[in-house]
ChimeraX commands (.cxc) that place a marker at each C-alpha (Angstrom):
marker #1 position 1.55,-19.01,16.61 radius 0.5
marker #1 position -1.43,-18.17,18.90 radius 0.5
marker #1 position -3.76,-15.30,17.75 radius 0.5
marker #1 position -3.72,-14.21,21.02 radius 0.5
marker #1 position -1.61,-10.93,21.13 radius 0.5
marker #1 position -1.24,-11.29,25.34 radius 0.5
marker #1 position 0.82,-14.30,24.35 radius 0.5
marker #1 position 3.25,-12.91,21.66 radius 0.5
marker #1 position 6.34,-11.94,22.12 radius 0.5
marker #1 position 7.11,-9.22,19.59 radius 0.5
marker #1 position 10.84,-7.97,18.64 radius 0.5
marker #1 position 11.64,-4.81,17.63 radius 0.5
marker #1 position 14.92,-4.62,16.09 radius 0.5
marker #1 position 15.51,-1.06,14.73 radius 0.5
marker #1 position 14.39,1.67,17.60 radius 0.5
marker #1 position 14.05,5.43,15.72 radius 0.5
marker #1 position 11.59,7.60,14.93 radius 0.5
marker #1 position 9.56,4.90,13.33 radius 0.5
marker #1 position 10.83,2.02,15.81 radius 0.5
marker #1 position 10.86,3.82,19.05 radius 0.5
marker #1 position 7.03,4.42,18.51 radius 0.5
marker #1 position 6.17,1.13,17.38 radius 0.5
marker #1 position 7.87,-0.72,20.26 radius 0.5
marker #1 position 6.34,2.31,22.98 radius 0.5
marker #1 position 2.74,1.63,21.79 radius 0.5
marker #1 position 3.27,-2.61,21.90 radius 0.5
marker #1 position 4.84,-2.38,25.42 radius 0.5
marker #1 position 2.16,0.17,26.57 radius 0.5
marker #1 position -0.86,-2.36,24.78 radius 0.5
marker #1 position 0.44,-5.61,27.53 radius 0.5
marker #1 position 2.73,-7.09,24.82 radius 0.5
marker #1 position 5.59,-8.47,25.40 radius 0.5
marker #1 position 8.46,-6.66,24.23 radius 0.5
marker #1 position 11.99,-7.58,23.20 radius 0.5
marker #1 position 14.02,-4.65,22.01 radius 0.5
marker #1 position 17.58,-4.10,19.78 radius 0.5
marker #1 position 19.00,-1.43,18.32 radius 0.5
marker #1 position 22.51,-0.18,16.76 radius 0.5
marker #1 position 22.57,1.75,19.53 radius 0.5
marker #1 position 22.21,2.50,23.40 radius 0.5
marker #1 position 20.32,5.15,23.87 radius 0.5
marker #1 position 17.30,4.07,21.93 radius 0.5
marker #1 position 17.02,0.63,24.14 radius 0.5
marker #1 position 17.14,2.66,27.05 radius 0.5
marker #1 position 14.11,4.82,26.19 radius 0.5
marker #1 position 12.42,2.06,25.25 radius 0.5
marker #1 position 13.20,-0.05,28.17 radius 0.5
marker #1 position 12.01,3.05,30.35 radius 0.5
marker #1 position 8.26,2.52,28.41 radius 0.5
marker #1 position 8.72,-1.11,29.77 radius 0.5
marker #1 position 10.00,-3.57,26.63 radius 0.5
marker #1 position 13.52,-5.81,27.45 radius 0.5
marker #1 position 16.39,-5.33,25.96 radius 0.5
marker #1 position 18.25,-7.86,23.63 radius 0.5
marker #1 position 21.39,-8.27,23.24 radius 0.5
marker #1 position 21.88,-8.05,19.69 radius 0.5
marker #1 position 19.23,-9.32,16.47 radius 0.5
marker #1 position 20.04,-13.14,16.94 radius 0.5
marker #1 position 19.25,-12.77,20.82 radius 0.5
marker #1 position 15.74,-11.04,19.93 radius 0.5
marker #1 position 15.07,-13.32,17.50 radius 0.5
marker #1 position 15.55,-16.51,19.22 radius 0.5
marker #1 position 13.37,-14.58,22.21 radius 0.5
marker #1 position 10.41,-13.23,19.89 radius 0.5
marker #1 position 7.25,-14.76,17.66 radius 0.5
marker #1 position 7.21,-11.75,15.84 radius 0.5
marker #1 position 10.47,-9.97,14.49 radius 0.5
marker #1 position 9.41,-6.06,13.20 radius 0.5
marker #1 position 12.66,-4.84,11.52 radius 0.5
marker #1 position 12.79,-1.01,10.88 radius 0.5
marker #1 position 16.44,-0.06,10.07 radius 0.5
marker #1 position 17.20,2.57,7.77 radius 0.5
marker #1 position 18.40,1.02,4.65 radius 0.5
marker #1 position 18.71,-2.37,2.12 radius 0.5
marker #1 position 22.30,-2.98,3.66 radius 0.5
marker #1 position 21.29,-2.75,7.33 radius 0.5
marker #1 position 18.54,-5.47,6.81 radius 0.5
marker #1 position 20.52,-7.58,4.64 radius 0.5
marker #1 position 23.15,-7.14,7.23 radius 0.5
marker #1 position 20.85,-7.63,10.60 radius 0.5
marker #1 position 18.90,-10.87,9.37 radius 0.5
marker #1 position 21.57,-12.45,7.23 radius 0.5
marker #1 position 24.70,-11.61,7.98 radius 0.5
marker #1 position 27.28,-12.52,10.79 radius 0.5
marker #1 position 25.13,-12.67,14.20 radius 0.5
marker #1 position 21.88,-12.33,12.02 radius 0.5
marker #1 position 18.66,-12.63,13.26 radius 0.5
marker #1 position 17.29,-15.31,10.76 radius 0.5
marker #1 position 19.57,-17.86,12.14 radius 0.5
marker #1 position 18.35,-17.66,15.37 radius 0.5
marker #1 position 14.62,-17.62,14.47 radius 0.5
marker #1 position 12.34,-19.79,16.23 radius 0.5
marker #1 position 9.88,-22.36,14.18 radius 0.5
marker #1 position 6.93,-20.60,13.17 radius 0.5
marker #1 position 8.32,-16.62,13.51 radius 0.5
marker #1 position 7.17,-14.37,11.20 radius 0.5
marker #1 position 9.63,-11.63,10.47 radius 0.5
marker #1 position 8.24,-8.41,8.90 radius 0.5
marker #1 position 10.59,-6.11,6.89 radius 0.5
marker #1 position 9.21,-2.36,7.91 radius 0.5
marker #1 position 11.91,-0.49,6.41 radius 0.5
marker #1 position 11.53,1.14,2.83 radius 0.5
marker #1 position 13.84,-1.13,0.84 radius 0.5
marker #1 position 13.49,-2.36,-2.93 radius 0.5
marker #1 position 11.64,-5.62,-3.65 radius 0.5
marker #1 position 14.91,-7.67,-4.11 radius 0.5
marker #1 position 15.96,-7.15,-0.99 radius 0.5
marker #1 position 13.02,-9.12,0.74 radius 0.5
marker #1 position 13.03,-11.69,-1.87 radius 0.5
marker #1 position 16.91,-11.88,-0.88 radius 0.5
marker #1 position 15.72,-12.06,3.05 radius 0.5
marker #1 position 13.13,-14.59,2.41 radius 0.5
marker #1 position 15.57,-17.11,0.20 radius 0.5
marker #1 position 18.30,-16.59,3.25 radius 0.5
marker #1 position 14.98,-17.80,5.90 radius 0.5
marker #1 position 15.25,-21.32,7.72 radius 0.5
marker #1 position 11.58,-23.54,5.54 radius 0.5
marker #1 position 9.66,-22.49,8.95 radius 0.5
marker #1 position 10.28,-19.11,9.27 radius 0.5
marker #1 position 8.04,-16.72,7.34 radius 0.5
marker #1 position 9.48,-13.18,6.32 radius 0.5
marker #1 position 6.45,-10.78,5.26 radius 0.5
marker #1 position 7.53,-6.76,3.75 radius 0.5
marker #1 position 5.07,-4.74,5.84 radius 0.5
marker #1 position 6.12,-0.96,4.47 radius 0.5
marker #1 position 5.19,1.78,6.95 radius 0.5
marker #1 position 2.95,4.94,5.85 radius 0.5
marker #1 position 1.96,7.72,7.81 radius 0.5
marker #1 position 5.42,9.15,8.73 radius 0.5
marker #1 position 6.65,10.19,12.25 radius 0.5
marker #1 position 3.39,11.28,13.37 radius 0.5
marker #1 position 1.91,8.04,12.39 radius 0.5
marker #1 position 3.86,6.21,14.59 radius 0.5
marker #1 position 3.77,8.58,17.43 radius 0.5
marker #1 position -0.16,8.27,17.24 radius 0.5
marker #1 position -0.16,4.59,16.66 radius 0.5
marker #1 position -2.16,5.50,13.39 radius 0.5
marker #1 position 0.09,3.87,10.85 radius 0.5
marker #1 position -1.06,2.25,7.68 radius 0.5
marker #1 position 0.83,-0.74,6.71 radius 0.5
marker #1 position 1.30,-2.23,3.15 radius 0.5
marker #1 position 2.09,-5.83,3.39 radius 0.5
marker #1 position 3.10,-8.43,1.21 radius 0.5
marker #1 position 3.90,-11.92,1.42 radius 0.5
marker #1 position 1.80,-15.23,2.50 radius 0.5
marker #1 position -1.90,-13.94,3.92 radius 0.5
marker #1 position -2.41,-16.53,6.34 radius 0.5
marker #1 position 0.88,-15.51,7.62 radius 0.5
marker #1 position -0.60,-11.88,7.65 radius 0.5
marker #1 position -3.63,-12.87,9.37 radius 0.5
marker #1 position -1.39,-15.10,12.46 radius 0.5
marker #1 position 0.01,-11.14,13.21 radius 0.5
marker #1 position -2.39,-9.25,12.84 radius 0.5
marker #1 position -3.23,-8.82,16.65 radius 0.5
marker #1 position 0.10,-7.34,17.47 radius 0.5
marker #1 position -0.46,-4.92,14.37 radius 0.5
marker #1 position -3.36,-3.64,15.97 radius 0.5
marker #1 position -1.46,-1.15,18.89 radius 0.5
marker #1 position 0.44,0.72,16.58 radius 0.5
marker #1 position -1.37,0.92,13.02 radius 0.5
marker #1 position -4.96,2.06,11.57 radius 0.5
marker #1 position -4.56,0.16,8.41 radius 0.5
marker #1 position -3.45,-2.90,7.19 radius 0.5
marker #1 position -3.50,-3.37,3.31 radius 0.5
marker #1 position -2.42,-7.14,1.75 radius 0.5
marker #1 position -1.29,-6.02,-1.50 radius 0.5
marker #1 position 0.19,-9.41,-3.26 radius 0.5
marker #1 position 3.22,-11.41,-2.75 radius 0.5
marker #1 position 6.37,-10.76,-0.84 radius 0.5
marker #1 position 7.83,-7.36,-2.63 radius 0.5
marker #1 position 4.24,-6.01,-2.91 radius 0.5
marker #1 position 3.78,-3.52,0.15 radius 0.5
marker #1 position 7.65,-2.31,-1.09 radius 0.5
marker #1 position 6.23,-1.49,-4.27 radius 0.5
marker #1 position 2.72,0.09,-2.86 radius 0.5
marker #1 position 4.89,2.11,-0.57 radius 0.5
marker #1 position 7.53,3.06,-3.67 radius 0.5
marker #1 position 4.25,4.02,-5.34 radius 0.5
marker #1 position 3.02,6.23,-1.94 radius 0.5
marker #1 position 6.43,7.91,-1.84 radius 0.5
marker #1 position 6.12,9.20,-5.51 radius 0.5
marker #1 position 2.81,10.49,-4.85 radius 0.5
marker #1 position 3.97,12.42,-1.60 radius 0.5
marker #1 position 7.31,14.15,-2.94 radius 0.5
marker #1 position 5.53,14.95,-6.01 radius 0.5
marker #1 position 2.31,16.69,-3.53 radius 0.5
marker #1 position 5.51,18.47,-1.63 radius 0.5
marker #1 position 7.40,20.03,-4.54 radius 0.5
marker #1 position 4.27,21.35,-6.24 radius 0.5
marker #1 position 2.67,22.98,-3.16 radius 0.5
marker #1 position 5.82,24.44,-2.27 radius 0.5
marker #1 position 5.75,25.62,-5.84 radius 0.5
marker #1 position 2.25,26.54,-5.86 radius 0.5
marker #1 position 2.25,28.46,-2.98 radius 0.5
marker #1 position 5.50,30.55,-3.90 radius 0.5
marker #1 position 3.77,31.15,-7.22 radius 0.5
marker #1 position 1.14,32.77,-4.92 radius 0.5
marker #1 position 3.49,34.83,-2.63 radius 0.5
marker #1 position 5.31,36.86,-5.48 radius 0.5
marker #1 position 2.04,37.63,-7.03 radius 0.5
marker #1 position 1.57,39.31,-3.65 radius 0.5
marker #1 position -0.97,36.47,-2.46 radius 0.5
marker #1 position -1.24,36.35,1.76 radius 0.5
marker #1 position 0.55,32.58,1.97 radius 0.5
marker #1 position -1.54,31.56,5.10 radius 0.5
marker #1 position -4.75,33.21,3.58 radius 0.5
marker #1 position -4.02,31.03,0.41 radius 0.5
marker #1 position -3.62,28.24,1.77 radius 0.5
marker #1 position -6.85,28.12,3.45 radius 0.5
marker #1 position -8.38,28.87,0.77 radius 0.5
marker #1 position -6.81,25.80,-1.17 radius 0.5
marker #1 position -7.74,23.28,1.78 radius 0.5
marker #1 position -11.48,24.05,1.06 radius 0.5
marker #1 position -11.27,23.39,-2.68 radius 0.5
marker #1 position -10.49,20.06,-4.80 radius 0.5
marker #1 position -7.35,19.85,-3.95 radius 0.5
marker #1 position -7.25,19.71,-0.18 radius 0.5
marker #1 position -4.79,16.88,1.16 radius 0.5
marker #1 position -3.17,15.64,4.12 radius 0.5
marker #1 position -0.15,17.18,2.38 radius 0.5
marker #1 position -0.89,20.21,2.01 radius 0.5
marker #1 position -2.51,20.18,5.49 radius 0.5
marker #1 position 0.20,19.03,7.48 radius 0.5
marker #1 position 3.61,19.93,4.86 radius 0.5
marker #1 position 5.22,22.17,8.21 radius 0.5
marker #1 position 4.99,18.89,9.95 radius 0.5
marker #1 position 7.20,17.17,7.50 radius 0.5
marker #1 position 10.93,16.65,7.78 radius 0.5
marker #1 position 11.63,15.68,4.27 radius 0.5
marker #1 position 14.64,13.47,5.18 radius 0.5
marker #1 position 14.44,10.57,2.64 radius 0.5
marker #1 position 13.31,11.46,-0.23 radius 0.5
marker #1 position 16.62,10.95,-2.57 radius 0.5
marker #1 position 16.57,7.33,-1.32 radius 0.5
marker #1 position 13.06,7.19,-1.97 radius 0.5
marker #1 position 13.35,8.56,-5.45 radius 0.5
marker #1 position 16.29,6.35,-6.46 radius 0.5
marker #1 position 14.53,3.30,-5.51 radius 0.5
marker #1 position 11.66,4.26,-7.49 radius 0.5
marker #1 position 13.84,5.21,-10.80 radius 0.5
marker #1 position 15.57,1.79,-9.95 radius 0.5
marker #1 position 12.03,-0.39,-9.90 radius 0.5
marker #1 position 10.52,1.88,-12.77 radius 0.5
marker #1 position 13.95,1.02,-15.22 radius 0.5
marker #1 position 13.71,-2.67,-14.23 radius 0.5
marker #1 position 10.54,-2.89,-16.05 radius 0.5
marker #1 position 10.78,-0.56,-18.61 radius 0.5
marker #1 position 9.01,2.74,-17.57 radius 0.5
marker #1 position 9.88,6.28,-17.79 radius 0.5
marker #1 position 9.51,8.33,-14.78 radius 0.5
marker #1 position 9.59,11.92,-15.76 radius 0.5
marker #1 position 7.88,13.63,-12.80 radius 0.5
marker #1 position 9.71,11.73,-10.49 radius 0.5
marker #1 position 13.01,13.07,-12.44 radius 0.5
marker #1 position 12.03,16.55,-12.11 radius 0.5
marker #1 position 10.44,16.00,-8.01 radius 0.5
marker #1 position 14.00,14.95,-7.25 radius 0.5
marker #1 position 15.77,17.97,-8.58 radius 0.5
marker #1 position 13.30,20.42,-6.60 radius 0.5
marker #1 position 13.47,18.37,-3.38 radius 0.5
marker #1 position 16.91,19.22,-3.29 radius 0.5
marker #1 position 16.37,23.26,-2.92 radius 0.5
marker #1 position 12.95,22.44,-0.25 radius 0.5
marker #1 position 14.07,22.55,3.36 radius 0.5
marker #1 position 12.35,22.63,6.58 radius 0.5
marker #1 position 13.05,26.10,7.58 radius 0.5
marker #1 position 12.54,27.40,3.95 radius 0.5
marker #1 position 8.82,25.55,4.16 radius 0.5
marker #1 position 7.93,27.19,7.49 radius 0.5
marker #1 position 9.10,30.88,6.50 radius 0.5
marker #1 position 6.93,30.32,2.84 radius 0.5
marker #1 position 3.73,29.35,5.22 radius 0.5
marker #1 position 4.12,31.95,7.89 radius 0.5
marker #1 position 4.78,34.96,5.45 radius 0.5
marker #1 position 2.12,37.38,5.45 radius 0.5
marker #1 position 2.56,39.43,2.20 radius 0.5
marker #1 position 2.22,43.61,3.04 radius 0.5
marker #1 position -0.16,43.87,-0.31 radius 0.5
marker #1 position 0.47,47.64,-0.30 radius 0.5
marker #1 position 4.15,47.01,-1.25 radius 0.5
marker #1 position 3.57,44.12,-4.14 radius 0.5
marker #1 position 1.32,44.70,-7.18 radius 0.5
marker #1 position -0.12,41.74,-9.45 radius 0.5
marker #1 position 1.26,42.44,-12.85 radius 0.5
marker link #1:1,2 radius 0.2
marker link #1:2,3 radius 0.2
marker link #1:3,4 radius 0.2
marker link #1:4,5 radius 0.2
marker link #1:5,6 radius 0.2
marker link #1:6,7 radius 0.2
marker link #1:7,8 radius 0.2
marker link #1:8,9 radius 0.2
marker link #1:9,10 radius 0.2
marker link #1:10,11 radius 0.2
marker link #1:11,12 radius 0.2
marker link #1:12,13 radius 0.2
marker link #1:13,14 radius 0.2
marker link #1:14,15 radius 0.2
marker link #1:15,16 radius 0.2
marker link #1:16,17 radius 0.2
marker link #1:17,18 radius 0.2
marker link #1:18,19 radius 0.2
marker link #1:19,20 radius 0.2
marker link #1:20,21 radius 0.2
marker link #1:21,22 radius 0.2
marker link #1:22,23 radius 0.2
marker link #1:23,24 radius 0.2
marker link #1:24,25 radius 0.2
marker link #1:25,26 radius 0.2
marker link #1:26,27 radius 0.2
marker link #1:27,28 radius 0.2
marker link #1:28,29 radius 0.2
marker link #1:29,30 radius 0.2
marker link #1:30,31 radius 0.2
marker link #1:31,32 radius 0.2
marker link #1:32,33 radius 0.2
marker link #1:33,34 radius 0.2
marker link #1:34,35 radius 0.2
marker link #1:35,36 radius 0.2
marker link #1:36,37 radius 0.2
marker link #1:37,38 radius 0.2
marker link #1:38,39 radius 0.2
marker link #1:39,40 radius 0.2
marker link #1:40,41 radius 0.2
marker link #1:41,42 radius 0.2
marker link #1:42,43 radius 0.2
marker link #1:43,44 radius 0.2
marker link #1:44,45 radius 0.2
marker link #1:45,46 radius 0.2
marker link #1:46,47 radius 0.2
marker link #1:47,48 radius 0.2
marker link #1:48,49 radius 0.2
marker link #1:49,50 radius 0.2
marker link #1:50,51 radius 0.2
marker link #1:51,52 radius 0.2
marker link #1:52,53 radius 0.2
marker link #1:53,54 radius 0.2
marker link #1:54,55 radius 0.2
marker link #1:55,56 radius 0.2
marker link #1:56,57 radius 0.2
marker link #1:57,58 radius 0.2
marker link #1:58,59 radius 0.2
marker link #1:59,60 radius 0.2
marker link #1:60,61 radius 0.2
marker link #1:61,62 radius 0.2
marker link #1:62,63 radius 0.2
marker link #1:63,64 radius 0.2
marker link #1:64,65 radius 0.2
marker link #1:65,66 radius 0.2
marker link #1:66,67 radius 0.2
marker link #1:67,68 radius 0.2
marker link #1:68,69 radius 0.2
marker link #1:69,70 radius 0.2
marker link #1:70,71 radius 0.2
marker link #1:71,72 radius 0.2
marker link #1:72,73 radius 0.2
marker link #1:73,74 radius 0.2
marker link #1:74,75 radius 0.2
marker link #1:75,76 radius 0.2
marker link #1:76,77 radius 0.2
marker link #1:77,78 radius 0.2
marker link #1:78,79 radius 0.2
marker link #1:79,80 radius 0.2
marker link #1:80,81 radius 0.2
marker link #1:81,82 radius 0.2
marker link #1:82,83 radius 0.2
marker link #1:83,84 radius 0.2
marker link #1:84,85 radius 0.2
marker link #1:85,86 radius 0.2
marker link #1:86,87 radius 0.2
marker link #1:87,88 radius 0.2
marker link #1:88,89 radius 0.2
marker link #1:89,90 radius 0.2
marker link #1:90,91 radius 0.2
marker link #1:91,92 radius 0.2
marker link #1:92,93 radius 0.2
marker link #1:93,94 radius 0.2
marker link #1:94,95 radius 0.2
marker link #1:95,96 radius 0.2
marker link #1:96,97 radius 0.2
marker link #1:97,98 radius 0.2
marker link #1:98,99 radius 0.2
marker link #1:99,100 radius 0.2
marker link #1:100,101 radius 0.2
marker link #1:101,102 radius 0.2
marker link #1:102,103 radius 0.2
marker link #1:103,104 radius 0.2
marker link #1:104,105 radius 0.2
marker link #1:105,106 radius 0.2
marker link #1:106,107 radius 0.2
marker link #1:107,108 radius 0.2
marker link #1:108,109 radius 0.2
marker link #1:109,110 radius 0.2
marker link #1:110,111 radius 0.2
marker link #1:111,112 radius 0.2
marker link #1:112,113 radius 0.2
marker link #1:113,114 radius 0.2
marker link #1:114,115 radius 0.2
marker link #1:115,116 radius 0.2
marker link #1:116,117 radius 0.2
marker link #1:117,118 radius 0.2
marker link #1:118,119 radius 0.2
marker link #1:119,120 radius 0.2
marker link #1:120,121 radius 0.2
marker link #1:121,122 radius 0.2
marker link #1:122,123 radius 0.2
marker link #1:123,124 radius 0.2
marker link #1:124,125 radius 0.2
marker link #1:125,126 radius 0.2
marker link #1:126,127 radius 0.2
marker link #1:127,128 radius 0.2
marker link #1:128,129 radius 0.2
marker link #1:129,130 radius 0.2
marker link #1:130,131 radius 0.2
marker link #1:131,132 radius 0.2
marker link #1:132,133 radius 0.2
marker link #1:133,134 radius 0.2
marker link #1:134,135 radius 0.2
marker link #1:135,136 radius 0.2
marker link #1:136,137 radius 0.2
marker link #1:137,138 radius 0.2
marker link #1:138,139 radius 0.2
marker link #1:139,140 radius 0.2
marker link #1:140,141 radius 0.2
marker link #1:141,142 radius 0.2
marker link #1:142,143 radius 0.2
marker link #1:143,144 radius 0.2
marker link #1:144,145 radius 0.2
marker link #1:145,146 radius 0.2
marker link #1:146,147 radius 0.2
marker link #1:147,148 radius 0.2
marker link #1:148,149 radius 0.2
marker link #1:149,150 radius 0.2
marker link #1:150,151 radius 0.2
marker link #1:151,152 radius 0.2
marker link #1:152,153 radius 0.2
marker link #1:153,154 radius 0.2
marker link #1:154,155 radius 0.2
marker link #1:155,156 radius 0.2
marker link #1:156,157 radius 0.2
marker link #1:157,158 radius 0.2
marker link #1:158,159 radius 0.2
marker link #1:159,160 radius 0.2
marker link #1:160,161 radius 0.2
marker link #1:161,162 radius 0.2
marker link #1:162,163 radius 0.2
marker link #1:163,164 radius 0.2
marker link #1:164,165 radius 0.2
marker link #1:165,166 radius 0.2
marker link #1:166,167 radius 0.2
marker link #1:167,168 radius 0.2
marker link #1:168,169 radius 0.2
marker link #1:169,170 radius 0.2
marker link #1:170,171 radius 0.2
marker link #1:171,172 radius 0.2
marker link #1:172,173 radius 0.2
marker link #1:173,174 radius 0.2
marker link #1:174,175 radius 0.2
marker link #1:175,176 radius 0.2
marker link #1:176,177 radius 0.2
marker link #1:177,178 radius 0.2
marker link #1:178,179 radius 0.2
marker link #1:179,180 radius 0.2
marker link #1:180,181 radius 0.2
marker link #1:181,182 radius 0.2
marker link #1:182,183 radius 0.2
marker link #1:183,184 radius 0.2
marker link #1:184,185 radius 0.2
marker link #1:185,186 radius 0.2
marker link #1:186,187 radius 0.2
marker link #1:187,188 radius 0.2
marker link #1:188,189 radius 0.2
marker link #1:189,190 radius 0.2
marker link #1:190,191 radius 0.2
marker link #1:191,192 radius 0.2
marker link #1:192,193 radius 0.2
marker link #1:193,194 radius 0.2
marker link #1:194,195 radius 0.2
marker link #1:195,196 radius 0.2
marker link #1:196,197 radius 0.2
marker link #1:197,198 radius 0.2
marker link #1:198,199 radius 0.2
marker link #1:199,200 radius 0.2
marker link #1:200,201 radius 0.2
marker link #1:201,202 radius 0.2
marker link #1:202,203 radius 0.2
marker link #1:203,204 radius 0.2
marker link #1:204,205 radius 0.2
marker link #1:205,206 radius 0.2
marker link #1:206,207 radius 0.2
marker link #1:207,208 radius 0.2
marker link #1:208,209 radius 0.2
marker link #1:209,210 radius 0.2
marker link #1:210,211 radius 0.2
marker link #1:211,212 radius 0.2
marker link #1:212,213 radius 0.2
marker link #1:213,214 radius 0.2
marker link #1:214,215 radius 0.2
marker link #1:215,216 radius 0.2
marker link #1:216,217 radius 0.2
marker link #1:217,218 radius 0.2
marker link #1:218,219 radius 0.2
marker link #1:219,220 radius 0.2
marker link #1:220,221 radius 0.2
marker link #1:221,222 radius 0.2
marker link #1:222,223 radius 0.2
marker link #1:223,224 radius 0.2
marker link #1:224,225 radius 0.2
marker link #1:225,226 radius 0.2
marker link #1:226,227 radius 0.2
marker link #1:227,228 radius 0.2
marker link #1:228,229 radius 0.2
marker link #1:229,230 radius 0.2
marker link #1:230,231 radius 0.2
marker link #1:231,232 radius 0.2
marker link #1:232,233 radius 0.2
marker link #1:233,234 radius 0.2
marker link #1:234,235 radius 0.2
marker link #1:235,236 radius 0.2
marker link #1:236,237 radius 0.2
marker link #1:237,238 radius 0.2
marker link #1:238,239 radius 0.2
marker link #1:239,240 radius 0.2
marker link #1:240,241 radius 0.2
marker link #1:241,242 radius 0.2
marker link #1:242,243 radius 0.2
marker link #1:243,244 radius 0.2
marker link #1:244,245 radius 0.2
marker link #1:245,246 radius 0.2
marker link #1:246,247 radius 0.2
marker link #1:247,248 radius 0.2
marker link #1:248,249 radius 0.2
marker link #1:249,250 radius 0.2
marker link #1:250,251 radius 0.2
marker link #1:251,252 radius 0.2
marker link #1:252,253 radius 0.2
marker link #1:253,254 radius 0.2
marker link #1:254,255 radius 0.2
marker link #1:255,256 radius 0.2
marker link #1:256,257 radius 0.2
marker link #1:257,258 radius 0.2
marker link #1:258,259 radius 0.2
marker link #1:259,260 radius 0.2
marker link #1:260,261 radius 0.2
marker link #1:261,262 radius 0.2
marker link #1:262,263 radius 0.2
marker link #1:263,264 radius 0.2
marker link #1:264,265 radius 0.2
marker link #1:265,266 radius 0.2
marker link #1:266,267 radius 0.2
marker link #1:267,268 radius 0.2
marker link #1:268,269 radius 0.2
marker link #1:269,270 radius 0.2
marker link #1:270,271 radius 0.2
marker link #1:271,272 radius 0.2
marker link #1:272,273 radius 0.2
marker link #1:273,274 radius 0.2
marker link #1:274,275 radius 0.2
marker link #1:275,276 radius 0.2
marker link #1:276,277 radius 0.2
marker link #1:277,278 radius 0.2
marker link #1:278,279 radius 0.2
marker link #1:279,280 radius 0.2
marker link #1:280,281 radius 0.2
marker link #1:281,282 radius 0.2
marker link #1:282,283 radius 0.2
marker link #1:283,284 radius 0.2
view
C-alpha cells in the first residue's frame, strides 16, 4: 500500500453524521472516494461532494485500499464485513479495514478472526462528535498492528487532528469506552450544577461564564448546547459490559445513566438561556 494518499482509494461504508463528513472532507482533499451506505440519500449527497458510489460493502471493498466503516452498532459491522455480501470477502490483498464505529472490543477481535491472512482490520474509534467531523478535527483512537497504522495514516490526515495508537486491536474501543464515561459523566453534572445554581436564583448564562474562567472550564461545559446526546445508553451499557468482564464496579457510570435519561436537548438550551429575575427568588 503506497504512502501516497493521491494514490489511495479510500471506502467509506457507513455515510451519517460521522460518515457523511468523513467521506466530504477525503473527496474534497483529491482522494479517491468509493462510497456505500444502507441507504440512498446519503450516497447521493456524497456523490454531489464528488466520491462514487458502490454498490453495496463487497463492491467498495473489492474497489478500495482503505475500508473506513462507521455504522451505528456491533450488529451492523458484524453484519456489513462478515455476513452475506460482506465486505471482508471481497477485500483486496493488503486493505486495511478500520472499524470507526463505537462497538465493544469483541466485536473487532470477531472482525479480525473473520479477515482473509492479508487483510488487516485496525478499531480506529472516533472522538470529537458531529462537529468534529464537520470540521475535519477528529481525534482518532486506534488499535491494532502500528505499521498497519502508519501505511494509513495519509488518508487520516483530511478529516482528523489526532491520531492516538493505544495498543492492540480492541484498544482505541476501550480508550473511546473510557472518553464516553468521562463525557456523560461532564454532561449530567453540569446540567446538575448549573440547575443547582438557577433555583438558588443564580443568572444561568452569568454562571456559566463565570465557571469557564475557573478550574473547571471544559470543552463540555463550553460547547454542552451543541450536543445532541443521542447515544449515551449504548455507550453506558458497553461500558458496564467491559467494566463486569473484568471485575470492576462502575458506580458513577450507574448513576450518569439514570440522569441522562431526564437531560434533553431542549431542556439543556432553556437551563442555559434562562436569565433568573433576582428580585423574585431569594437565596435561603
Amino acid at each position: 500500500m503506497s504512502r501516497n494518499s493521491k494514490t489511495m482509494v479510500v471506502g467509506v461504508l457507513g455515510l451519517g453524521a460521522m460518515g457523511g463528513p468523513i467521506a466530504r472532507h477525503l473527496a474534497r482533499s483529491g482522494v479517491p472516494v468509493v462510497v456505500a451506505d444502507l441507504h440512498a440519500g446519503p450516497v447521493v449527497a456524497a456523490v454531489a461532494d464528488g466520491a462514487v458510489a458502490a454498490a453495496g460493502p463487497a463492491d467498495l471493498a473489492a474497489r478500495s485500499d482503505v475500508v473506513i466503516v462507521v455504522v451505528a452498532t456491533d450488529d451492523e459491522v458484524l453484519s456489513v464485513c462478515t455476513g452475506q455480501g460482506g465486505l471482508l470477502a471481497s477485500c483486496r490483498p493488503g486493505t486495511a479495514v478500520l472499524l470507526c464505529s463505537s462497538v465493544r472490543p469483541g466485536t473487532c477481535q470477531a472482525v479480525a478472526a473473520a479477515a482473509p491472512q492479508d487483510v488487516v482490520v485496525l478499531d480506529a474509534a472516533l472522538t470529537g462528535g458531529v462537529r468534529g467531523a464537520d470540521t475535519g478535527s477528529i481525534s482518532l483512537l486506534v488499535g491494532g498492528d502500528a505499521q498497519a497504522l502508519d501505511r494509513v495514516r495519509p488518508v487520516l490526515a483530511p478529516w482528523t487532528r489526532s491520531v492516538h495508537h493505544l495498543g492492540p486491536l480492541g484498544a482505541g474501543q476501550v480508550g473511546k469506552t473510557v472518553n464516553n464515561l468521562v463525557h456523560w459523566a461532564q454532561i449530567s453534572a453540569i446540567t446538575e450544577a448549573l440547575e443547582l445554581g438557577r433555583r438558588y436564583g443564580l443568572d444561568v448564562p452569568t454562571l456559566r461564564r463565570a465557571l469557564m474562567d475557573g478550574p473547571i472550564d471544559s470543552r463540555t461545559l463550553r460547547e454542552i448546547e451543541q450536543m445532541r446526546f443521542t447515544w449515551h445508553a449504548k455507550d453506558l451499557a458497553n461500558a458496564e459490559m467491559m467494566a463486569a468482564a473484568v471485575g470492576l464496579p462502575l458506580p458513577v457510570a450507574a448513576t450518569v445513566r439514570e440522569v441522562m435519561r431526564r437531560i434533553t436537548v431542549r431542556a439543556v438550551a432553556d437551563l442555559l438561556a434562562e436569565r433568573t429575575d433576582r428580585a423574585r427568588r431569594h437565596i435561603p
